[in-house]
C-alpha positions as CSV (number, residue, x, y, z in Angstrom):
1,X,-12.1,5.7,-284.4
2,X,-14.1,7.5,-286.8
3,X,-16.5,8.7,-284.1
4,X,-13.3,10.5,-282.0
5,X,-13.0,14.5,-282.4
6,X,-10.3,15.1,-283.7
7,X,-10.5,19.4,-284.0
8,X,-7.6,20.3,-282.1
9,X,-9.9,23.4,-280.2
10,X,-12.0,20.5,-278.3
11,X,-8.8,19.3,-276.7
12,X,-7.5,22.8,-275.9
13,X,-10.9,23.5,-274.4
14,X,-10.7,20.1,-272.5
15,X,-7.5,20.3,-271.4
16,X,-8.0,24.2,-270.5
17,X,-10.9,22.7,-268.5
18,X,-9.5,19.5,-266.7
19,X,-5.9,20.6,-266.1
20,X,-6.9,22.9,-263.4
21,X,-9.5,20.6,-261.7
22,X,-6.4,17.7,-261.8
23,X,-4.1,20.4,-260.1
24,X,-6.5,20.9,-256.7
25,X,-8.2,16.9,-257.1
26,X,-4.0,16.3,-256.9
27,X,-3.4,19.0,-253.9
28,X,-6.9,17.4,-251.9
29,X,-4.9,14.2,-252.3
30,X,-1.5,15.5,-250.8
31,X,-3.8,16.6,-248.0
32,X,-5.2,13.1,-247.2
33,X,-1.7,11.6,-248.2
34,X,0.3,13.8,-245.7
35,X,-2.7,13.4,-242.6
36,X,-2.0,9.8,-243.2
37,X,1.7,10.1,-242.9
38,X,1.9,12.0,-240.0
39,X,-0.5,9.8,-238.3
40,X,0.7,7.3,-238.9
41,X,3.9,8.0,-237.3
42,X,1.7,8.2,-234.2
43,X,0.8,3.8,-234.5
44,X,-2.3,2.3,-236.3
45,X,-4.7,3.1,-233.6
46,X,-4.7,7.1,-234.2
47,X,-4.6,6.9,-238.2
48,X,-8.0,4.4,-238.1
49,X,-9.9,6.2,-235.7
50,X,-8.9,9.6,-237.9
51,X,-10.2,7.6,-240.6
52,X,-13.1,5.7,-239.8
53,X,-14.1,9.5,-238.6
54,X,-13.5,11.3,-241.9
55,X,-15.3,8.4,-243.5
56,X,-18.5,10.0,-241.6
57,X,-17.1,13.1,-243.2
58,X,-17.3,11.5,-246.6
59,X,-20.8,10.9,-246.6
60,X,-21.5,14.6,-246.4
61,X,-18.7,16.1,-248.8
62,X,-20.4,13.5,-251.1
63,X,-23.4,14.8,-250.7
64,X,-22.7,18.1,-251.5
65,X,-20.5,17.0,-254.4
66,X,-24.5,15.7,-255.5
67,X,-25.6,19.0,-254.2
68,X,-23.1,20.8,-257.3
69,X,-22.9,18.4,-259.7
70,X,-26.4,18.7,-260.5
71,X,-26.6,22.7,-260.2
72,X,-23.6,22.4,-262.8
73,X,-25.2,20.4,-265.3
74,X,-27.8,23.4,-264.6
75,X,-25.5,26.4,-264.8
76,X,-23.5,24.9,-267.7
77,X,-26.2,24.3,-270.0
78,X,-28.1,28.2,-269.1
79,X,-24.2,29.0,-269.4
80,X,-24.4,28.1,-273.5
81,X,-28.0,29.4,-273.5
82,X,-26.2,32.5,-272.1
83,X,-29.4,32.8,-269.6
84,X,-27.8,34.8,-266.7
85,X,-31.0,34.7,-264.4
86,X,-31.4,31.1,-264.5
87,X,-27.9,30.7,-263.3
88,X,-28.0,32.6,-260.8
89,X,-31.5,30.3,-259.2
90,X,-30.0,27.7,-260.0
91,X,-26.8,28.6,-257.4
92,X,-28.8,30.0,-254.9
93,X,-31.2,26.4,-255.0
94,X,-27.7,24.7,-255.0
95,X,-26.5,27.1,-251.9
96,X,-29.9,26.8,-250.0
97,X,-29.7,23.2,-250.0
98,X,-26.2,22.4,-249.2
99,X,-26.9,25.2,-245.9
100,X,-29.8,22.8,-244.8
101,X,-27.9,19.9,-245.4
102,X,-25.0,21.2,-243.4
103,X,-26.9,21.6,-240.1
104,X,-28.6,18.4,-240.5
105,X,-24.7,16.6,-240.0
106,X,-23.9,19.6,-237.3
107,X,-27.0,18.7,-235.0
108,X,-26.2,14.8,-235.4
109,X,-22.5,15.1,-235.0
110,X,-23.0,17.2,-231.8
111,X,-26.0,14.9,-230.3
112,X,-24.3,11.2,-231.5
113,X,-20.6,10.9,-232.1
114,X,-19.7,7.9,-230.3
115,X,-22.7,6.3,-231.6
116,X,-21.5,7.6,-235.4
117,X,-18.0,6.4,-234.6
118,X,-19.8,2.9,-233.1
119,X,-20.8,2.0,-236.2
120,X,-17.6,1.9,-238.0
121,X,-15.8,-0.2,-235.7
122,X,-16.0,-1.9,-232.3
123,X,-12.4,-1.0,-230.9
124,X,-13.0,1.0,-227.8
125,X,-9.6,3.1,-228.5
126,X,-10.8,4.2,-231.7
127,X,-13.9,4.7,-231.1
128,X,-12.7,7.2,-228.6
129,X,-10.2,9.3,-230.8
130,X,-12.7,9.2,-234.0
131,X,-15.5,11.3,-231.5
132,X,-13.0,13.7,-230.5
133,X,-11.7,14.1,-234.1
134,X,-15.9,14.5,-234.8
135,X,-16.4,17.2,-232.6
136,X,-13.4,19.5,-234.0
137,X,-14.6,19.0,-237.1
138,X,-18.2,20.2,-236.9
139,X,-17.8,24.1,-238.1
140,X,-16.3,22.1,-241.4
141,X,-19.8,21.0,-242.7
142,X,-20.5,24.8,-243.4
143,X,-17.2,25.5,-244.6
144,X,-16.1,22.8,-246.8
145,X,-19.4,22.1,-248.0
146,X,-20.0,25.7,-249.5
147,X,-16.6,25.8,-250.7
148,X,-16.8,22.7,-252.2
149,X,-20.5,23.4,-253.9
150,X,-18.9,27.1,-255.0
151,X,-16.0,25.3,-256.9
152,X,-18.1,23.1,-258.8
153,X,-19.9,25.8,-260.2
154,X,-17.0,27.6,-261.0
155,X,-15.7,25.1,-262.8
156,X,-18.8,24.7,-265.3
157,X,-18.5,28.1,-266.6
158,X,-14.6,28.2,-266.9
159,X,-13.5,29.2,-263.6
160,X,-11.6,26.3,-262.5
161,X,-8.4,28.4,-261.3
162,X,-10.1,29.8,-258.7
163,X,-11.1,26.8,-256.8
164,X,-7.3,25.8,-257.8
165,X,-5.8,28.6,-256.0
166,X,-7.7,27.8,-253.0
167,X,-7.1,24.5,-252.2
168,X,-3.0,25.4,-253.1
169,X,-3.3,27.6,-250.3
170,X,-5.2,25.5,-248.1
171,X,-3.0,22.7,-248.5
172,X,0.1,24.3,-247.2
173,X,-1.9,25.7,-244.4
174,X,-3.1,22.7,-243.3
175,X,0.5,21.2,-243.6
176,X,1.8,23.7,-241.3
177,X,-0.8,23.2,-239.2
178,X,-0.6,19.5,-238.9
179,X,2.9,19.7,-238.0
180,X,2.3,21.9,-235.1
181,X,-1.0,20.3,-233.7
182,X,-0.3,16.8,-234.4
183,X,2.9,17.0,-232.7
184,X,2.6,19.9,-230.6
185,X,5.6,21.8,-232.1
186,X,6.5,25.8,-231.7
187,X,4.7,25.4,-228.5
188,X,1.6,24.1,-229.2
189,X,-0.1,21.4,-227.2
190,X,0.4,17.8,-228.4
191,X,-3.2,17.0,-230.0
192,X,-2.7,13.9,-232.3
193,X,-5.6,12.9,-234.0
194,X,-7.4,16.2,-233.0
195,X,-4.4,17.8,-233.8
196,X,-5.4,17.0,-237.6
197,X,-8.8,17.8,-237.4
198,X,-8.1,21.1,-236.1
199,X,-5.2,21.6,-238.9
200,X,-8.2,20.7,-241.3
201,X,-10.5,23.3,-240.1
202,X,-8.3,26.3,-240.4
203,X,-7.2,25.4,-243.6
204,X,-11.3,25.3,-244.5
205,X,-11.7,28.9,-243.3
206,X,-8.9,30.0,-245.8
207,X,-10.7,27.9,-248.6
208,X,-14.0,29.4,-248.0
209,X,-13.3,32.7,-247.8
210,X,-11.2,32.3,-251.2
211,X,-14.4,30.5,-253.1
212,X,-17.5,32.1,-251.5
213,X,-15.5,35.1,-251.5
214,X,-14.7,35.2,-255.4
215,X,-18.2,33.7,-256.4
216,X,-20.2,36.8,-254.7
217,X,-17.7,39.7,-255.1
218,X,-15.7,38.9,-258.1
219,X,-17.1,36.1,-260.5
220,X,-18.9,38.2,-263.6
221,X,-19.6,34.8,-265.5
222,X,-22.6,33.8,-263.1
223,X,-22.6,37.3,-261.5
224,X,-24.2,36.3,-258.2
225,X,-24.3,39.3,-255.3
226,X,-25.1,39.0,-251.9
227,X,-28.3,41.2,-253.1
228,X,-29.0,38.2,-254.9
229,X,-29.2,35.6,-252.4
230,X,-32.7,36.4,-251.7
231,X,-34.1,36.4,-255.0
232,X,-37.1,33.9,-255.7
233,X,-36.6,30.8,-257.4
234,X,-39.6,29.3,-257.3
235,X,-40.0,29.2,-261.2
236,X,-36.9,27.1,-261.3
237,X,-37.8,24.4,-258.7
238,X,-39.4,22.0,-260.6
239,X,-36.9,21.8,-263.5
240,X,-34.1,22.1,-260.9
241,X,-35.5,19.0,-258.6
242,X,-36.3,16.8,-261.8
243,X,-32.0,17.3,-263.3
244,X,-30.5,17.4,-260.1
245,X,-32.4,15.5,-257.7
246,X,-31.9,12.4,-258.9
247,X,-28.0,13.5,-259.0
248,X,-28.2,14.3,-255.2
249,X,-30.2,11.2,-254.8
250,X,-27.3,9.3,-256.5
251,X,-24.5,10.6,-255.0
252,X,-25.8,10.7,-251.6
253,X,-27.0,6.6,-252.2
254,X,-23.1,6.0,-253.3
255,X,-21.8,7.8,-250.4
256,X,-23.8,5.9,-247.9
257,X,-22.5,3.1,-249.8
258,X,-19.0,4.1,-249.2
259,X,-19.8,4.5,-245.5
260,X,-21.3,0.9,-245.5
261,X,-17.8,-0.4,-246.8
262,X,-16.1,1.2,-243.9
263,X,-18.5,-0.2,-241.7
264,X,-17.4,-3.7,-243.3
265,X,-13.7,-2.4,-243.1
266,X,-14.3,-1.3,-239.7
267,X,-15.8,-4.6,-238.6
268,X,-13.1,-6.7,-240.3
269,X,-10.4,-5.2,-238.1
270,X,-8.3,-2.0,-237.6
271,X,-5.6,-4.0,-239.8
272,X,-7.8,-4.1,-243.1
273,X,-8.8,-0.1,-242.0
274,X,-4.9,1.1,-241.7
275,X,-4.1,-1.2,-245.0
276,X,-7.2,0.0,-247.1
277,X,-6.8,3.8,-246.2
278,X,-3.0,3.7,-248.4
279,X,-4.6,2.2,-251.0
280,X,-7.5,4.9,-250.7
281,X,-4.7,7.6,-251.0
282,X,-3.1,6.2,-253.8
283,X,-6.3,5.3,-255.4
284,X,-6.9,9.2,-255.7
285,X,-3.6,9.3,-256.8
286,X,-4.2,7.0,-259.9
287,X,-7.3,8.6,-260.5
288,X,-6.8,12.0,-260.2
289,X,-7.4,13.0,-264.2
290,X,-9.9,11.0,-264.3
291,X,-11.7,13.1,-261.7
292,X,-10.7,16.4,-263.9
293,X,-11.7,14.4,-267.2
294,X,-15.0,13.5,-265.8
295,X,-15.7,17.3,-264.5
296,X,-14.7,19.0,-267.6
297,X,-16.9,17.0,-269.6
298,X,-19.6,16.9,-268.2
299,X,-19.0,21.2,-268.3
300,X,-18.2,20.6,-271.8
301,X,-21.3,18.4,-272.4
302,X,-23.6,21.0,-271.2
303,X,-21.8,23.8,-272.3
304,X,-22.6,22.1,-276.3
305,X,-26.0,21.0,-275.9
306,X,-26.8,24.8,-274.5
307,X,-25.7,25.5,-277.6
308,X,-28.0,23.1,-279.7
309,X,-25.2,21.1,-280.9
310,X,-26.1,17.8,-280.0
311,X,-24.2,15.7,-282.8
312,X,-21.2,17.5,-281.8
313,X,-22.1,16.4,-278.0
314,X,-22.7,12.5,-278.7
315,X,-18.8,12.9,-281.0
316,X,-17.5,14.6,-277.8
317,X,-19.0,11.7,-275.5
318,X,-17.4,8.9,-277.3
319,X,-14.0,10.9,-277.4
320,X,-14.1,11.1,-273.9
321,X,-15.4,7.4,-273.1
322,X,-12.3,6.1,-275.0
323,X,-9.9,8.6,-272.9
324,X,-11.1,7.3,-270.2
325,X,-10.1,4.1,-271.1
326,X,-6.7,5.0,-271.5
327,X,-6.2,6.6,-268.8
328,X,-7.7,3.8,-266.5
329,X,-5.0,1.8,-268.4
330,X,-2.3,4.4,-267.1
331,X,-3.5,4.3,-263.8
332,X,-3.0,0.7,-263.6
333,X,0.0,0.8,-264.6
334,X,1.5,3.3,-262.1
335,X,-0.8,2.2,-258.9
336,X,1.9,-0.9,-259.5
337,X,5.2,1.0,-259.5
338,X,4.4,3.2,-256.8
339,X,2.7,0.7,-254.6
340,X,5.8,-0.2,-252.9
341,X,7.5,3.3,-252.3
342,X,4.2,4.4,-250.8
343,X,3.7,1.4,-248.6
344,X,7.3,2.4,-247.1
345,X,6.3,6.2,-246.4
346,X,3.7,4.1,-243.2
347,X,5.0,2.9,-239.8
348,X,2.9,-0.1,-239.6
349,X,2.8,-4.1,-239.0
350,X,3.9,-6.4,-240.8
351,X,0.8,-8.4,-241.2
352,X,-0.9,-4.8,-242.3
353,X,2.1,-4.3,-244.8
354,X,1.1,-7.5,-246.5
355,X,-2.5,-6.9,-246.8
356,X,-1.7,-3.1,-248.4
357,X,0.2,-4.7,-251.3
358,X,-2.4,-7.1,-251.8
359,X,-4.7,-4.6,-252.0
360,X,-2.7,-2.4,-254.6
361,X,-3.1,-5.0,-257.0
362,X,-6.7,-5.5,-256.5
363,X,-6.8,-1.5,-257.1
364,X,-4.9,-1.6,-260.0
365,X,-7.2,-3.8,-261.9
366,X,-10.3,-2.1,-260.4
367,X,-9.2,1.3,-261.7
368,X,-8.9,0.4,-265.3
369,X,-12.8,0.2,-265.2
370,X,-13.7,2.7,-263.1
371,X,-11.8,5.2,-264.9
372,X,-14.1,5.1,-268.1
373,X,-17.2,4.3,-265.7
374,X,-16.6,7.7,-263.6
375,X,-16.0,9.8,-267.3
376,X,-19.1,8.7,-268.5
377,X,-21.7,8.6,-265.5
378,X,-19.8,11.7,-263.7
379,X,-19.3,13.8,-266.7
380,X,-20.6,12.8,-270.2
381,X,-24.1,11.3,-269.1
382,X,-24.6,13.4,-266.8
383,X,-24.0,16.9,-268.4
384,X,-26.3,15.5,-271.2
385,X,-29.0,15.3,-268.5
386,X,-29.7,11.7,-268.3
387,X,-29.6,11.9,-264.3
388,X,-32.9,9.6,-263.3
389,X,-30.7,6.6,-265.6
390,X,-27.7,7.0,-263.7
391,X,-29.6,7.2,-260.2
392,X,-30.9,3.9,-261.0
393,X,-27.7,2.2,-261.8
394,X,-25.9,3.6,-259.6
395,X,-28.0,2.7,-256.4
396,X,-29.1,-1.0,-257.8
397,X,-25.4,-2.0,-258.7
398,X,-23.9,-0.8,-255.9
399,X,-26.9,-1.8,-252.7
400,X,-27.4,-5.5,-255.0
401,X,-24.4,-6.7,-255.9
402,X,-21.0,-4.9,-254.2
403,X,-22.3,-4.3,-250.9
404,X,-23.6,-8.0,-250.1
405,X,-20.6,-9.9,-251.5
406,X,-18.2,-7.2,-250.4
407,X,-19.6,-8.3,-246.6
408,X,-20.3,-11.8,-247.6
409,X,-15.8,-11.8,-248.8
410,X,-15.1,-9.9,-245.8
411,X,-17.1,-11.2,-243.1
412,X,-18.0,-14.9,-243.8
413,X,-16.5,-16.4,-246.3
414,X,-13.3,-14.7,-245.0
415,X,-11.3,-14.4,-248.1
416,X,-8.0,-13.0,-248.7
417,X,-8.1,-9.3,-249.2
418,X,-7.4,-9.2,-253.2
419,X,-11.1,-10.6,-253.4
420,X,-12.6,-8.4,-250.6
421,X,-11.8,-5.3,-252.4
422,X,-12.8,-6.7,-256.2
423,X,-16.1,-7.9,-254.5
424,X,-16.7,-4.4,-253.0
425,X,-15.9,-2.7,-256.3
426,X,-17.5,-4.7,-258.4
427,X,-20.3,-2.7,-259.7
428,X,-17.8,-0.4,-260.8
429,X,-17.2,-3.6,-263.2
430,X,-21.0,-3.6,-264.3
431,X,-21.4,-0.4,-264.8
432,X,-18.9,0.8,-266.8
433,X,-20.4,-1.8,-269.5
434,X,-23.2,-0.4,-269.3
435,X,-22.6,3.0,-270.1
436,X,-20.8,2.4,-272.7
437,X,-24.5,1.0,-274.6
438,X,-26.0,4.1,-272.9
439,X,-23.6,6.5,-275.0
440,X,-24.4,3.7,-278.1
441,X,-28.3,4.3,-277.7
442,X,-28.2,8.8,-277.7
443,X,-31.3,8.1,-275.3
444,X,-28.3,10.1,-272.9
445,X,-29.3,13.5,-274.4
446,X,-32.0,15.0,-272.5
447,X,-33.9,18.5,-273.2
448,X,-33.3,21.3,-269.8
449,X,-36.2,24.4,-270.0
450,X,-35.7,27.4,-267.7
């Protein structure tokens, strides 16, 4: 306890920080929440191949997530240095990148979608409404993925309300839209599943023009022009690629992880799909200041050690390691009490019913750990540069232990669905043991040169 902050000003600054960032992680989950409603209304068929589709989806968001996540720990530490021109390579690396990675997904959505949607499940119904929903979507790989790099930059130099007051706007858009495409209200066509993937997109356009719009026109923190897109970078590169490579690396590795449990899900049966994709929803719901913590600290983190203060930034990292312990502990706590009010909101099966609760409480228990595990490899550990660690454990863990048993439960031994889930979360279990020795050791704190 001696080893918490406890100056009043770091919690303003954290909270002035996260609280924004909880706001729009909460309003992305009202998104998902409300697509899941609606389609669900429509039988179990349309919500898993809308799902099993957006888990292809996933994979990319999560890559660009690597894509800003590692110019932030970039932008925030030149932020404290208060080097301007180093900021500025660093975003256009970050925005070069996540352009090449988009087309990438555009050509093989276009060229392969049954084959994408193949892999996820085996169910010629779904199959067929996840490739239709694939093809609407395909503009959104530009869209989302520059919005979603431009927020996270934002974010590490302060700016978190604007990313905010784009997704608030997006999310009533896509709302409206929903209701009128889904269901083919005020005259529009009857689209269903491509109904929400059309909702989605226009409510992308709105977001992107809000975030990419502020960034180049508005934003005087970073102070990137269009004039400046072109600039060189090439000094940068090699100091850029050794942070936040291995941060890409990481995140992409996870999210291809992720991918591979829906491709378990998918192969276990559209029952375990419909049943896991509540508890996905109200898994973002538990964890939704966790996501802000772990942002804001790993801003704050880079933000301090710009500034040379790296006893300060070990105090901070422990402060924020045992929050997240408490708040995994909250989370718990209410993934139980709603579990049963949101299971109602769904028109599905009994049998499916069944398997959702038993998959809160796995959850619930899985949350606790991974609450203090995403704080300290998303945000503390990783603002302090100590990327090439956290690759590591992140792929081994994950690829060694969770994937194998997690198909081994689902696939073989057959277990009930309590144990699939723990199994498939497990590294979560591992790793947040680990990193708590990692913040122990200092060996976190890494030097950045421009």
């Amino acid at each position: 306890m001696q080893l918490l902050v406890k100056e009043r000003e770091f919690y303003k600054k954290l909270t002035a920080f996260a609280l924004p960032i909880c706001a729009q992680q909460l309003i992305t989950m009202g998104v998902n929440m409300a697509d899941n409603i609606m389609l669900g209304q429509l039988g179990e068929v349309q919500m898993s191949g809308a799902t099993l589709a957006n888990n292809f989806i996933s994979l990319f968001q999560i890559m660009c997530m690597g894509l800003g996540m590692g110019a932030t720990v970039m932008v925030s530490r030149f932020f404290g240095m208060k080097d301007r021109e180093n900021m500025k390579r660093s975003v256009n690396i970050m925005l070069r990148l996540e352009v090449l990675t988009a087309t990438l997904f555009c050509i093989a959505t276009a060229l392969m979608p049954g084959p994408i949607m193949s892999l996820f499940s085996g169910e010629a119904d779904v199959i067929a409404i996840g490739t239709g929903y694939l093809l609407i979507s395909i503009p959104c790989y530009y869209l989302n993925g520059l919005s979603v790099t431009t927020s996270l930059v934002l974010r590490s130099v302060g700016k978190a309300n604007v990313p905010l007051y784009s997704s608030i706007a997006s999310f009533f858009l896509n709302i409206f839209c929903n209701w009128v495409f889904i269901f083919g209200h005020l005259g529009a066509p009857r689209m269903e599943a491509n109904g929400a993937a059309l909702g989605t997109l226009i409510a992308r356009v709105v977001e992107f023009l809000i975030t990419v719009g502020y960034l180049l026109f508005r934003d005087e923190h970073i102070g990137l022009r269009p004039r400046d897109l072109t600039m060189s970078v090439r000094s940068l590169i090699p100091e850029y690629f050794r942070i936040s490579i291995p941060v890409l690396v990481s995140d992409t590795l996870l999210g291809l992880g992720n991918t591979m449990t829906a491709v378990i899900s998918g192969r276990i049966g559209s029952t375990f799909v419909s049943a896991n994709a509540i508890t996905t929803v109200t898994m973002m719901l538990a964890t939704v200041i966790s996501q802000g913590l772990s942002q804001a600290s790993c801003a704050i983190t880079g933000i301090t050690l710009g500034e040379g203060e790296t006893e300060k930034a070990q105090r901070q990292g422990v402060t924020m390691g045992f929050l997240g312990f408490l708040v995994g502990c909250f989370g718990c706590v209410l993934i139980q009490l709603l579990a049963d009010p949101i299971i109602s909101l769904y028109k599905i099966e009994p049998d499916t019913r069944l398997l959702a609760r038993e998959l809160m409480r796995a959850v619930g228990f899985v949350v606790m750990f991974q609450t203090t595990n995403s704080i300290l490899t998303k945000g503390v550990l990783r603002g302090g540069g100590d990327t090439k660690f956290l690759m590591v454990m992140d792929v081994l863990f994950l690829w060694v232990a969770s994937l194998p048993l997690g198909a081994l439960a689902g696939l073989y031994w057959h277990l009930p669905g309590f144990w699939i889930y723990i199994f498939l979360k497990i590294d979560q279990f591992i790793k947040a043991v680990i990193c708590v020795y990692r913040l122990k050791s200092r060996k976190w704190i890494k030097v950045i040169r421009g």
